[in-house]
C-alpha positions as CSV (number, residue, x, y, z in Angstrom):
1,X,-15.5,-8.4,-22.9
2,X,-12.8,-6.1,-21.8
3,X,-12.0,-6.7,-18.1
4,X,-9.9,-3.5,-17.5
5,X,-10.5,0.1,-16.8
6,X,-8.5,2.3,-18.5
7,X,-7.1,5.2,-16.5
8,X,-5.4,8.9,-16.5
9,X,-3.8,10.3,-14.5
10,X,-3.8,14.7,-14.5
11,X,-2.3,16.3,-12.0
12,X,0.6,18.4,-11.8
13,X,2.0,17.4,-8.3
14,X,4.5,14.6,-9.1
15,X,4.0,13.1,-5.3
16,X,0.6,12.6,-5.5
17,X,0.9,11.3,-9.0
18,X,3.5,8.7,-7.8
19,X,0.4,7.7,-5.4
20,X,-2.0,7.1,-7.7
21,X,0.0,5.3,-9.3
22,X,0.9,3.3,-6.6
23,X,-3.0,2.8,-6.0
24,X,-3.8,2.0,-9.4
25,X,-1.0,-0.5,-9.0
26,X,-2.6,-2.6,-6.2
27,X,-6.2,-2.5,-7.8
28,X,-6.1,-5.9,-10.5
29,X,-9.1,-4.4,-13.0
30,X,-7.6,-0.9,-13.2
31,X,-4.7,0.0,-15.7
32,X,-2.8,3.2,-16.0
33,X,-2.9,4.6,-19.8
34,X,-1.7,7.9,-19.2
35,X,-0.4,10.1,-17.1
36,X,0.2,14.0,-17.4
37,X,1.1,17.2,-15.3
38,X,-1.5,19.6,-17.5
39,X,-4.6,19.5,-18.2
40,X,-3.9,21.0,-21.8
41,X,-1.6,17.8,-22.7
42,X,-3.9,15.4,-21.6
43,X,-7.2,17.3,-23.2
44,X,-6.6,16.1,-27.3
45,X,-4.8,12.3,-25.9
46,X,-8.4,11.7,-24.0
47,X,-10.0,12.1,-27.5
48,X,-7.4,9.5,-28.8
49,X,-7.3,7.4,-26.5
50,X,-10.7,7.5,-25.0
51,X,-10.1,6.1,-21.5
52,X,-13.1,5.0,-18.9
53,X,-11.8,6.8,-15.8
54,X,-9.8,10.0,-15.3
55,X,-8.1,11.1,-12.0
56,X,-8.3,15.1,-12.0
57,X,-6.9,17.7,-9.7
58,X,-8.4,21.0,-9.9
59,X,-6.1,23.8,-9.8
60,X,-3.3,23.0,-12.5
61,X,-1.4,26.0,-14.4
62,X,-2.6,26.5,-17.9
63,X,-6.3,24.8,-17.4
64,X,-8.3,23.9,-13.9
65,X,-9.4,20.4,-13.8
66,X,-13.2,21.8,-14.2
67,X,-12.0,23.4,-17.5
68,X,-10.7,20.6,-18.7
69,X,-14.0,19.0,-18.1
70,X,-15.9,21.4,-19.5
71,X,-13.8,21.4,-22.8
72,X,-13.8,17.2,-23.7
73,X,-15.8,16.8,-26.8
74,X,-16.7,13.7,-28.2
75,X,-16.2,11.4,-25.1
76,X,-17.7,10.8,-21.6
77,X,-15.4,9.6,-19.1
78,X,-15.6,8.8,-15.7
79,X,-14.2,11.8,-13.2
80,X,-12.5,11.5,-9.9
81,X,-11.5,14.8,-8.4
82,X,-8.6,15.0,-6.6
83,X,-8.0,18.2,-4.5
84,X,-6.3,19.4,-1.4
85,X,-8.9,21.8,-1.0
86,X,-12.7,21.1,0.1
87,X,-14.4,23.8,-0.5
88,X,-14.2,22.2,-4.4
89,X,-16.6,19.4,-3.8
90,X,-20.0,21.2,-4.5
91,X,-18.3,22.1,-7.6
92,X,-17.1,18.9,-8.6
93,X,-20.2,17.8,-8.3
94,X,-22.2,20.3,-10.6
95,X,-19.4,19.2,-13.0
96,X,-20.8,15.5,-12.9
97,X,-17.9,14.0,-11.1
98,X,-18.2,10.4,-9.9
99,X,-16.6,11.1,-6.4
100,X,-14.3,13.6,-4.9
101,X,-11.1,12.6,-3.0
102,X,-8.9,14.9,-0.8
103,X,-5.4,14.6,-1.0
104,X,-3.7,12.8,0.5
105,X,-6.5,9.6,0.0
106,X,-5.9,6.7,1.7
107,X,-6.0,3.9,-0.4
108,X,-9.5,2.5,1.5
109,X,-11.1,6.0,0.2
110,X,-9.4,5.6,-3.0
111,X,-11.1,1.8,-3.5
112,X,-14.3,3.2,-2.8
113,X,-14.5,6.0,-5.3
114,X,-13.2,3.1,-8.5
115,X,-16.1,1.0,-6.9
116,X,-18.5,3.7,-7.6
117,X,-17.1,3.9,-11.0
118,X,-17.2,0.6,-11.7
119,X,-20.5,0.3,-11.1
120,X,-21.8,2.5,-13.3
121,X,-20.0,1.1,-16.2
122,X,-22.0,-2.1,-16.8
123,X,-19.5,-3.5,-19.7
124,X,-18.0,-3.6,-16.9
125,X,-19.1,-4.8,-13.9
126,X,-19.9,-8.8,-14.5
127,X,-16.1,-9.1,-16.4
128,X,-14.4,-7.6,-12.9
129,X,-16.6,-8.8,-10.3
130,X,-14.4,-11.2,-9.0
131,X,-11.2,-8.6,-9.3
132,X,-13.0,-6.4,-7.0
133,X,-13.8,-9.1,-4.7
134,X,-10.1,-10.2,-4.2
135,X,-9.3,-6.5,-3.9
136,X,-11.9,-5.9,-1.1
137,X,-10.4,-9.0,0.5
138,X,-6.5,-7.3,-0.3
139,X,-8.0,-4.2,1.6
140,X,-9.7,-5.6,4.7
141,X,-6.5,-7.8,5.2
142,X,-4.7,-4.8,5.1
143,X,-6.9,-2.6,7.2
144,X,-7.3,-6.1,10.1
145,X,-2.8,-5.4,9.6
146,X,-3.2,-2.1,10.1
147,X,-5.8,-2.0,13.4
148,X,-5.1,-5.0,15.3
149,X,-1.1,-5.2,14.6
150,X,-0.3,-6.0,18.7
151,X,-3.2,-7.5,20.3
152,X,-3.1,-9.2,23.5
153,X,-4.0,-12.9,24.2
154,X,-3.4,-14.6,28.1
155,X,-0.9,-11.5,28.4
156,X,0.8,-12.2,25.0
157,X,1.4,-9.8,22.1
158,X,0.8,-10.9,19.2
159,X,0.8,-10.3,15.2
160,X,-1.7,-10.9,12.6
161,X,0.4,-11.6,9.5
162,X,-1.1,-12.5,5.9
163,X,0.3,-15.4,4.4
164,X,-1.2,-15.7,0.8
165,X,-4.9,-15.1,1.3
166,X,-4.9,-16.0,5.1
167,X,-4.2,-14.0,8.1
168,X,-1.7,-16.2,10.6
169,X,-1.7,-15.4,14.3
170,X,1.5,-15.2,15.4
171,X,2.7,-14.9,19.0
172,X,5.9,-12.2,19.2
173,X,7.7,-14.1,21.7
174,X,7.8,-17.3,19.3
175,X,9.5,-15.4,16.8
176,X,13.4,-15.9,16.6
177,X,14.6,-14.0,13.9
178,X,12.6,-11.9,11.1
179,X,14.7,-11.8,7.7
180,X,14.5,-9.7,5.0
181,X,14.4,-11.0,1.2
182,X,13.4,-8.5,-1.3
183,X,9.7,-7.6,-1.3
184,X,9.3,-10.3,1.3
185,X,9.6,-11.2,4.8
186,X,10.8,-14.4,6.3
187,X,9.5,-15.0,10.0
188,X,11.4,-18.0,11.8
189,X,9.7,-19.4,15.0
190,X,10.4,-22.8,16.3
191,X,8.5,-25.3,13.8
192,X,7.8,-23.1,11.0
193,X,9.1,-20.4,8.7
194,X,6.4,-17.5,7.6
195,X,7.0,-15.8,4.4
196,X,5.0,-12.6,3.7
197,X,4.9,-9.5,1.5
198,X,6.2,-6.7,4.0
199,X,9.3,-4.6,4.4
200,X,11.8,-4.3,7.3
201,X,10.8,-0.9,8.3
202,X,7.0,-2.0,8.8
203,X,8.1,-5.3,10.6
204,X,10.0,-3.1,13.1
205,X,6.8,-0.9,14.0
206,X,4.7,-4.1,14.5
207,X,6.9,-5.7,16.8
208,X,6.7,-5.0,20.6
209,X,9.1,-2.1,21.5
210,X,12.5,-3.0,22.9
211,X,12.0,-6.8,22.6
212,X,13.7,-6.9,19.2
213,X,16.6,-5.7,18.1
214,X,17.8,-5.4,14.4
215,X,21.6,-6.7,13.9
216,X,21.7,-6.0,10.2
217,X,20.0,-4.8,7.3
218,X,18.2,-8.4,6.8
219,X,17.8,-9.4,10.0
220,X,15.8,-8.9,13.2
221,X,16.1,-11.3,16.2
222,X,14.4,-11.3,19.6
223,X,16.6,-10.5,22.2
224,X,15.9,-13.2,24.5
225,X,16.2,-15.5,21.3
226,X,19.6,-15.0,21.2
227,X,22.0,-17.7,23.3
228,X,25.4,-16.3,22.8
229,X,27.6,-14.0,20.4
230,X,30.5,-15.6,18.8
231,X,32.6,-13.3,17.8
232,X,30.7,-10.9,15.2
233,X,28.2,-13.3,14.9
234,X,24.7,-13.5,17.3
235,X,23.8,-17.4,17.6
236,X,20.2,-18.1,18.5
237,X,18.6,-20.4,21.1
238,X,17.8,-22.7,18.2
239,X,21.2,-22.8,16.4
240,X,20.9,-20.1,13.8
241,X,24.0,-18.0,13.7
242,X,24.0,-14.3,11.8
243,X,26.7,-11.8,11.6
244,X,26.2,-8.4,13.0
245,X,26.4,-5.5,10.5
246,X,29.4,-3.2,10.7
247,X,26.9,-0.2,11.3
248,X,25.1,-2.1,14.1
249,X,27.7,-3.6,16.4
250,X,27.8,-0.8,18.9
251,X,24.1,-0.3,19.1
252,X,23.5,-4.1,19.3
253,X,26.5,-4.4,22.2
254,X,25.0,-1.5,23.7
255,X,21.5,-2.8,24.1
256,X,22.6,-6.0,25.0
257,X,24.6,-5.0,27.9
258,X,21.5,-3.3,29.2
């Protein structure tokens, strides 16, 4: 039994083609298996190619989205409308649409109109069940990220990080330094190192305001982690020593005098 939904993309906005793309990316059943910025192109490679779902804007140069519905012969896929403009719902509808997403969807909205799909495409739903669980369990980890990133226990801020599949607790004035390694982020407190999927930018939001300070491009260390400064290098209560970037001596000297 195939255990992957076949996708288009057909839209003519590159950005919001890049975040579909991006979505589809992050959902494990779902597979990208075309992508086009007209309606005409994509029209005779959807009777080739027959995919399960397509992702359709409406106004497109050449041939609307509902057009395009209206002129696929021979196969039945699934429609998600995606439009900047609301007063297209009642029409999407009439057209048979699945569900209708505004741009720009979040990627919660965007989970909840493949689920719709997916379940009304029974060959389907038994093969991906479990996909869409650990997706739903992806999203809620994300959204718990995303609501509760500084939370306050007996006066202290603290982090909810995902590590694997669980969601750590992690008190910001433990950390000492947060280091960036590709696609990941390393979080060094006392007796343990944290690795999670993150970026540098999103680290620096979560983190209480002006009780961190970045000293590089890779790292971020708590101020009142840091013992001393050795020449171009910040050494840390627990023995760590990093250099200061180039670009961030003056702003780190700065702060620190403060």
């Amino acid at each position: 039994m195939n255990k992957t939904v076949h996708c288009f993309i057909i839209d003519d906005e590159p950005d919001a083609r890049e975040l579909l793309k991006k979505f589809i990316s992050r959902v494990p059943y779902l597979e990208l298996a075309g992508e086009f910025g007209n309606a005409v192109d994509a029209l005779f490679q959807v009777q080739i190619s027959k995919p399960d779902l397509i992702f359709l804007d409406v106004e497109m140069p050449e041939m609307t989205g509902f057009e395009f519905i209206r002129a696929i012969q021979g196969h039945n896929p699934k429609i998600i409308m995606i439009t900047a403009y609301q007063e297209y719902a009642m029409a999407g509808f009439e057209h048979n649409v699945t569900d209708y997403l505004l741009k720009p969807a979040s990627f919660e909205r965007f989970i909840r109109a493949v689920n719709k799909v997916t379940d009304l495409l029974p060959a389907f739903s038994n093969a991906i069940l479990s996909s869409k669980s650990s997706a739903a369990e992806n999203l809620e980890a994300e959204r718990v990220l995303n609501q509760q990133k500084k939370e306050t226990n007996s006066g202290k801020d603290f982090l909810l990080i995902k590590e694997d599949k669980k969601l750590v607790r992690v008190i910001a004035d433990e950390i000492v330094l947060v280091e960036a390694m590709k696609d990941y982020i390393k979080i060094h407190l006392p007796q343990r190192t944290i690795v999670t999927h993150n970026t540098m930018s999103k680290m620096e939001s979560m983190l209480p305001e002006g009780n961190f300070l970045r000293i590089n491009r890779s790292f971020i260390v708590r101020i009142n982690a840091i013992r001393e400064i050795d020449g171009n290098q910040i050494v840390t209560t627990d023995g760590k020593k990093v250099d200061i970037g180039v670009t961030y001596r003056e702003t780190v000297m700065e702060t620190l005098k403060k």
